[in-house]
C-alpha positions as CSV (number, residue, x, y, z in Angstrom):
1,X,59.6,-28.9,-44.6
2,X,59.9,-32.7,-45.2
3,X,56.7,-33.4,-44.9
4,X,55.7,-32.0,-48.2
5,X,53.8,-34.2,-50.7
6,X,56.9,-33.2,-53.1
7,X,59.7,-34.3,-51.0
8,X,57.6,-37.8,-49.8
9,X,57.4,-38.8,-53.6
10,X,61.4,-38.3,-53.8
11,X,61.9,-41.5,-52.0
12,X,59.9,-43.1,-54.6
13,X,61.5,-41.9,-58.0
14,X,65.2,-43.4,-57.2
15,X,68.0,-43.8,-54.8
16,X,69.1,-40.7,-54.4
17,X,65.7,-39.4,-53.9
18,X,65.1,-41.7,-51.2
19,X,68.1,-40.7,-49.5
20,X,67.2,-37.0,-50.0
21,X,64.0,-37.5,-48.6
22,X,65.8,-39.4,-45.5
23,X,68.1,-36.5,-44.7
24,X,65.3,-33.6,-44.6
25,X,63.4,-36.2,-42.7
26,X,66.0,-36.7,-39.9
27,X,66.5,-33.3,-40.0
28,X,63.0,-32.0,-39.8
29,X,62.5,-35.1,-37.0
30,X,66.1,-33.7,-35.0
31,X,64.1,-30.0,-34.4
32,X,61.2,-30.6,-34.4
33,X,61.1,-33.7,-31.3
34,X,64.5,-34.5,-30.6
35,X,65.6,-31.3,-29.2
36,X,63.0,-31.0,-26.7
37,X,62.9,-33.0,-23.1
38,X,60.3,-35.6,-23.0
39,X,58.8,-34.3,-19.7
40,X,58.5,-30.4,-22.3
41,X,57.2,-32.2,-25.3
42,X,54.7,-34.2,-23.4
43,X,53.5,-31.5,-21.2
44,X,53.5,-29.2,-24.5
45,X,51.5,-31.6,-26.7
46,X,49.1,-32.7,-24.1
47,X,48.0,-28.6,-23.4
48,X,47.8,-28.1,-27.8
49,X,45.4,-31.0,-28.1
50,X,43.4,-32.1,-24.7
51,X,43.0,-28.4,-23.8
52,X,44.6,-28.2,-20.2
53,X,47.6,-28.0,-18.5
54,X,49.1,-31.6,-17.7
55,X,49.4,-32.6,-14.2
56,X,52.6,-34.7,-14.2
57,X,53.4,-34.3,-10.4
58,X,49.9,-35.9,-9.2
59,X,48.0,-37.4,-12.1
60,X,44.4,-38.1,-11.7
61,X,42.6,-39.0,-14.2
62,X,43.3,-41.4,-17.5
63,X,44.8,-39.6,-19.7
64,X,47.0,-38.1,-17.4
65,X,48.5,-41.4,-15.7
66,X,48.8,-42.5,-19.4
67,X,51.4,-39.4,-19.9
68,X,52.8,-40.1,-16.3
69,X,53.8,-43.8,-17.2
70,X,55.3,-42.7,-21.0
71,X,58.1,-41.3,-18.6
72,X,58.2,-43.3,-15.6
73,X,57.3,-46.6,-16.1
74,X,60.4,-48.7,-17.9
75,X,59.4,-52.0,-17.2
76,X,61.4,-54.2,-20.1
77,X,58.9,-56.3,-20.5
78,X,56.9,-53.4,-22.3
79,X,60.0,-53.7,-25.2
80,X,59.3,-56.9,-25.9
81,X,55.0,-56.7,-26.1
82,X,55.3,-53.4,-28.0
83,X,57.5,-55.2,-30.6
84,X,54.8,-56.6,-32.9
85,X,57.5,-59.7,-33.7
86,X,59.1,-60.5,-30.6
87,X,55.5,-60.0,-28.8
88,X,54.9,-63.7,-30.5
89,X,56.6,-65.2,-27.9
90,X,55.0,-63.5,-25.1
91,X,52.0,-64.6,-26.3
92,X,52.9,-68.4,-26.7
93,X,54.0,-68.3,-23.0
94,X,51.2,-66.7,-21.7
95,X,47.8,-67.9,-23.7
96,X,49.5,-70.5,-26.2
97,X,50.4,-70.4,-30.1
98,X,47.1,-70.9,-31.1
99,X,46.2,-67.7,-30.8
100,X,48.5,-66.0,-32.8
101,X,48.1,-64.7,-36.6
102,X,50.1,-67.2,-39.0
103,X,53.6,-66.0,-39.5
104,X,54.1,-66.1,-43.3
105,X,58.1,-63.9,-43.2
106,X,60.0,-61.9,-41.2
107,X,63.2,-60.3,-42.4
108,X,65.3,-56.8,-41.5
109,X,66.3,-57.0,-45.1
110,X,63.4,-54.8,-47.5
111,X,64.9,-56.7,-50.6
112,X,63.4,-59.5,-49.2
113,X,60.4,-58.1,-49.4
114,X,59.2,-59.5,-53.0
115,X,56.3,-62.1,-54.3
116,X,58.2,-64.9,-54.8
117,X,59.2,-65.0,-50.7
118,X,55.0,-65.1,-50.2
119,X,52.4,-67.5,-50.8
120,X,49.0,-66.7,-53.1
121,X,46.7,-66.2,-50.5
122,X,46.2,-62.6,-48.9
123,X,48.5,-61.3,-46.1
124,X,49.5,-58.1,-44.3
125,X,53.1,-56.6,-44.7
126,X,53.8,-54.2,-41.3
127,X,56.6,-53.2,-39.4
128,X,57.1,-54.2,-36.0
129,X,58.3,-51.3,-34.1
130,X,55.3,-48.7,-35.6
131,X,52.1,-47.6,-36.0
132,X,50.2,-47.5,-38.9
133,X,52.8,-49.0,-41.4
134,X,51.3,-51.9,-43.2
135,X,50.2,-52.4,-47.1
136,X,47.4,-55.5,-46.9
137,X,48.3,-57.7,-50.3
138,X,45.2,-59.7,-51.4
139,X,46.5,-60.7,-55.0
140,X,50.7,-60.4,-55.1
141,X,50.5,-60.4,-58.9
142,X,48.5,-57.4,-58.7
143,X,50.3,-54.7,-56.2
144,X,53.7,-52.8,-56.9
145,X,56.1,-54.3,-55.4
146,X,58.8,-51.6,-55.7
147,X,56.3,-48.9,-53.9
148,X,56.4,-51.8,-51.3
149,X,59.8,-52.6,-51.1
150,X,60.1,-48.7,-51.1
151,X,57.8,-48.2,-48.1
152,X,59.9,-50.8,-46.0
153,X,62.8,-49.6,-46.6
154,X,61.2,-46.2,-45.1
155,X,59.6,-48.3,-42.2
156,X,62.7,-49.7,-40.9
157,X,64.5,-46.0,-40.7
158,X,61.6,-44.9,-38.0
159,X,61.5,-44.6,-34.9
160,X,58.0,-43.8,-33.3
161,X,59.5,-42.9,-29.9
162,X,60.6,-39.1,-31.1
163,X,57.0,-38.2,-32.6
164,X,55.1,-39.7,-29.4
165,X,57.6,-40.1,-26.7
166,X,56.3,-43.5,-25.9
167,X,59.3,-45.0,-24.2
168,X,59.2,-48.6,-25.4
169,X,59.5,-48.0,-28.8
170,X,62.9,-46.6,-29.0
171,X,65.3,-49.7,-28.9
172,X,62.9,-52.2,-30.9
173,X,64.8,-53.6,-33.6
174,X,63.7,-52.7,-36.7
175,X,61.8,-55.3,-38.8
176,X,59.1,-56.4,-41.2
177,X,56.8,-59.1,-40.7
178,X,54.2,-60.5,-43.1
179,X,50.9,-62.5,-41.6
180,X,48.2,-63.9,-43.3
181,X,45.6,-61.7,-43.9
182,X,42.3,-62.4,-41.8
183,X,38.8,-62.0,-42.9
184,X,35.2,-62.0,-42.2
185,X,33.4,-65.0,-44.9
186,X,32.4,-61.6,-47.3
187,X,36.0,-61.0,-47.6
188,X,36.1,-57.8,-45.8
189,X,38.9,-57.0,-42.1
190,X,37.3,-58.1,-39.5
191,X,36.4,-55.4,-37.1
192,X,38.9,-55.9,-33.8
193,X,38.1,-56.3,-30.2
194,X,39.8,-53.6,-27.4
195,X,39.6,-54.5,-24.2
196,X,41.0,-52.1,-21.8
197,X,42.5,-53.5,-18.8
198,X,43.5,-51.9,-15.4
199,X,45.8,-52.9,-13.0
200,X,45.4,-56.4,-14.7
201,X,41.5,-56.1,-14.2
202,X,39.2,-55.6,-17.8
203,X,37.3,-52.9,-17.4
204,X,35.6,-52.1,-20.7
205,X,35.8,-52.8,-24.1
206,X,36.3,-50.8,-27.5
207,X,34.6,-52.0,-30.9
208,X,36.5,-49.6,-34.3
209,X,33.6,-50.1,-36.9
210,X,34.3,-48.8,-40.5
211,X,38.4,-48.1,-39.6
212,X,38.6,-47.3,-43.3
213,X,35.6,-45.4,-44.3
214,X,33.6,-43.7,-41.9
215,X,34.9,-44.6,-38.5
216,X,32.8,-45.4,-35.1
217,X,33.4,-47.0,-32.3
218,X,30.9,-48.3,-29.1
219,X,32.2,-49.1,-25.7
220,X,31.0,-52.1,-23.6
221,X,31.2,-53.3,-20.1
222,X,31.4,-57.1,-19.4
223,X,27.7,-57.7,-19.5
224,X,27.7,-56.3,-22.9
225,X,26.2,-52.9,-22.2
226,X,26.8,-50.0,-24.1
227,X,28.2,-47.3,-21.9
228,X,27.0,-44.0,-21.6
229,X,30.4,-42.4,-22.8
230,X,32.5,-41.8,-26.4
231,X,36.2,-42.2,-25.9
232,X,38.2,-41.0,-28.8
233,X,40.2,-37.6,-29.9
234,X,38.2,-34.4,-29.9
235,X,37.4,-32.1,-32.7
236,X,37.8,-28.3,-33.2
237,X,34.0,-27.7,-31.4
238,X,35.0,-30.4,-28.4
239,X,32.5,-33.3,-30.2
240,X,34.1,-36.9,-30.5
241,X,36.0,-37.8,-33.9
242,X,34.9,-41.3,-33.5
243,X,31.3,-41.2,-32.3
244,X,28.9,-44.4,-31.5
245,X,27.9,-46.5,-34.2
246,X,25.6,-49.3,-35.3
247,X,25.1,-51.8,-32.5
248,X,27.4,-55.0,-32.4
249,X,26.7,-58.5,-31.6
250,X,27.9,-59.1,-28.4
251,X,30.8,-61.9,-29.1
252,X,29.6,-65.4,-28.3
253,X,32.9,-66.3,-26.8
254,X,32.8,-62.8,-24.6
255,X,33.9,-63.9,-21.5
256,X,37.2,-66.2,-22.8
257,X,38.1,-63.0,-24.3
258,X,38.1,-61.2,-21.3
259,X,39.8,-63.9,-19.3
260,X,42.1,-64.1,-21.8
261,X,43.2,-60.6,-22.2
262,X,43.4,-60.2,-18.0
263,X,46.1,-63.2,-18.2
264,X,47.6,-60.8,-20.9
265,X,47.3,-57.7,-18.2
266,X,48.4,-59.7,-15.4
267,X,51.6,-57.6,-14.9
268,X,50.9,-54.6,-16.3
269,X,49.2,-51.3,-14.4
270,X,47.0,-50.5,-17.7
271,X,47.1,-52.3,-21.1
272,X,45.3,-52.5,-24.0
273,X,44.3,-55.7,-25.7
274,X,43.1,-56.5,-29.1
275,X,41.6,-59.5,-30.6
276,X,39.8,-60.7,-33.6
277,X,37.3,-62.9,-34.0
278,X,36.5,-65.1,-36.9
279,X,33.3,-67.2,-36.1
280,X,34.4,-69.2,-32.8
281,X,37.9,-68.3,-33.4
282,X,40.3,-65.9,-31.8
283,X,43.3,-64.2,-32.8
284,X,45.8,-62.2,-30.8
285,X,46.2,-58.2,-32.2
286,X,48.3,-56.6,-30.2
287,X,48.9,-55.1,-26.5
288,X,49.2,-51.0,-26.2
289,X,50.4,-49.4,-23.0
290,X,49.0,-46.0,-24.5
291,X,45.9,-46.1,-25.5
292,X,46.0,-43.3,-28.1
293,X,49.0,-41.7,-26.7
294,X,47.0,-40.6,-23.9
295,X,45.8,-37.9,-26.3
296,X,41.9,-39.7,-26.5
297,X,39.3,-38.0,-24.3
298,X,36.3,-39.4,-22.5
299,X,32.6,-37.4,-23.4
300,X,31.4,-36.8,-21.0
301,X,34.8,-36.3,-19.2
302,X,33.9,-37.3,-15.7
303,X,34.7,-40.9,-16.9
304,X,38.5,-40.0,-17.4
305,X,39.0,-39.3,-13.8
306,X,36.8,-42.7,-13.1
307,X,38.9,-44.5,-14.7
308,X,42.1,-42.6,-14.0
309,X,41.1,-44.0,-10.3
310,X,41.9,-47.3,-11.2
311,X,45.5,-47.2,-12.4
312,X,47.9,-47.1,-9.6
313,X,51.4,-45.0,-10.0
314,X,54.1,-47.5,-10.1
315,X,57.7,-46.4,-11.0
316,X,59.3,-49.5,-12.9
């Protein structure tokens, strides 16, 4: 199976490895998701990991209407805010430029990809049209660059719509983009801010503590109390992944983030928005149409049909 620590480190050791690595990935990508209808695969996927039998034909709660809209909602504007590049400009038309991460490069060329194209403070290397592809670069002179012109290369031959069936993602145009890193003044990532916004309304908001050690997260309402509820994927004995964890400051410029993430929302059903803060400043993260892949479950789970109840079905 292509997903074998042997077959990954092909791509690394030349060429033709790479290449090798490409095919049994296709091929191990064509059975494994591209054979199967969306509605099966969803439907399948959702019973293996939330526990239940999916309710496509009258969704209720959350989670559902999240699976609901991966197949019936194909507004275009969701192409272009999914597309970590092109969502720049949504951004500048909507809030204004200064919100937006410093754009150090952009290319759909991975050679390109080398020091001298960078300056010598830190930044973050992703791709546009995934999740989870990024190396963060605090010293160039210190990284391998052919691991990361390796890894782009990779990046821009994916395509996250098979593995999640999240409709948007599938005619993004490949590409890399490099930002300036942010961080907090003891040199560490900032922790991001989620708001959750329904029907363009904000409804709550997520705070990921520790995304690269041990991982928490706390959920707030608008007056900056915790809520009684986890929201996060489930392990084998039902109990929350991500549970609550220290308690968070609440944000001194709280309610301009909200306003400024419902302006985001305006035309969307449901949306995620993230933000970071850096003392009194804030910087765009991105928008997510869903949240987790709808996969995520509420504890106790009486708050997924509450909030289910507050996106309406709209075929786009």
């Amino acid at each position: 199976m292509y997903v074998t620590e042997n077959i990954k480190r092909l791509r690394y050791i030349s060429s033709l490895g790479f290449v090798v690595n490409l095919i049994s990935y296709k091929i191990y990508i064509f059975i494994k998701y591209r054979l199967l209808p969306d509605r099966y695969y969803i439907q399948k996927n959702f019973q293996e990991i939330v526990g239940h039998d999916l309710n496509l034909k009258s969704p209720k709660t959350m989670t559902e209407k999240i699976q609901w809209y991966k197949i019936n909602y194909k507004n275009p504007l969701i192409v272009k805010c999914a597309d970590k590049f092109e969502v720049r400009n949504y951004i500048r038309e909507t809030i204004g430029e200064k919100y937006l991460v410093p754009l150090v490069f952009h290319t759909r060329n991975y050679k390109e990809v080398k020091p001298e194209n960078f300056p010598d403070y830190p930044i973050v290397i992703k791709a546009n049209h995934t999740s989870g592809t990024t190396h963060f670069v605090r010293n160039k002179k210190e990284v391998d660059w052919q691991v990361i012109q390796t890894d782009c290369r990779w990046w821009l031959h994916l395509n996250y719509y098979y593995t999640d069936k999240e409709w948007q993602y599938e005619n993004i145009e490949p590409r890399i983009v490099v930002e300036k890193m942010l961080t907090d003044e003891d040199g560490s990532i900032p922790s991001d801010y989620k708001l959750h916004c329904f029907n363009g309304k904000f409804e709550f908001l997520q705070v990921d503590l520790g995304r690269f050690g041990t991982h928490r997260r706390n959920i707030y309402d608008r007056n900056w109390e915790l809520l009684p509820f986890t929201f996060s994927m489930l392990d084998k004995h039902r109990n929350p992944k991500t549970p609550r964890g220290r308690s968070v400051d609440r944000p001194k410029n709280l309610e301009l983030l909200i306003d400024l993430a419902e302006t985001l929302a305006k035309p969307f059903p449901y949306v995620r928005v993230d933000f970071y803060v850096i003392k009194d400043n804030i910087f765009f993260g991105e928008l997510t149409f869903h949240h987790g892949g709808g996969y995520e479950q509420f504890t106790p789970d009486k708050w997924d049909l509450y909030y289910g109840n507050k996106i309406p079905l709209i075929k786009g």
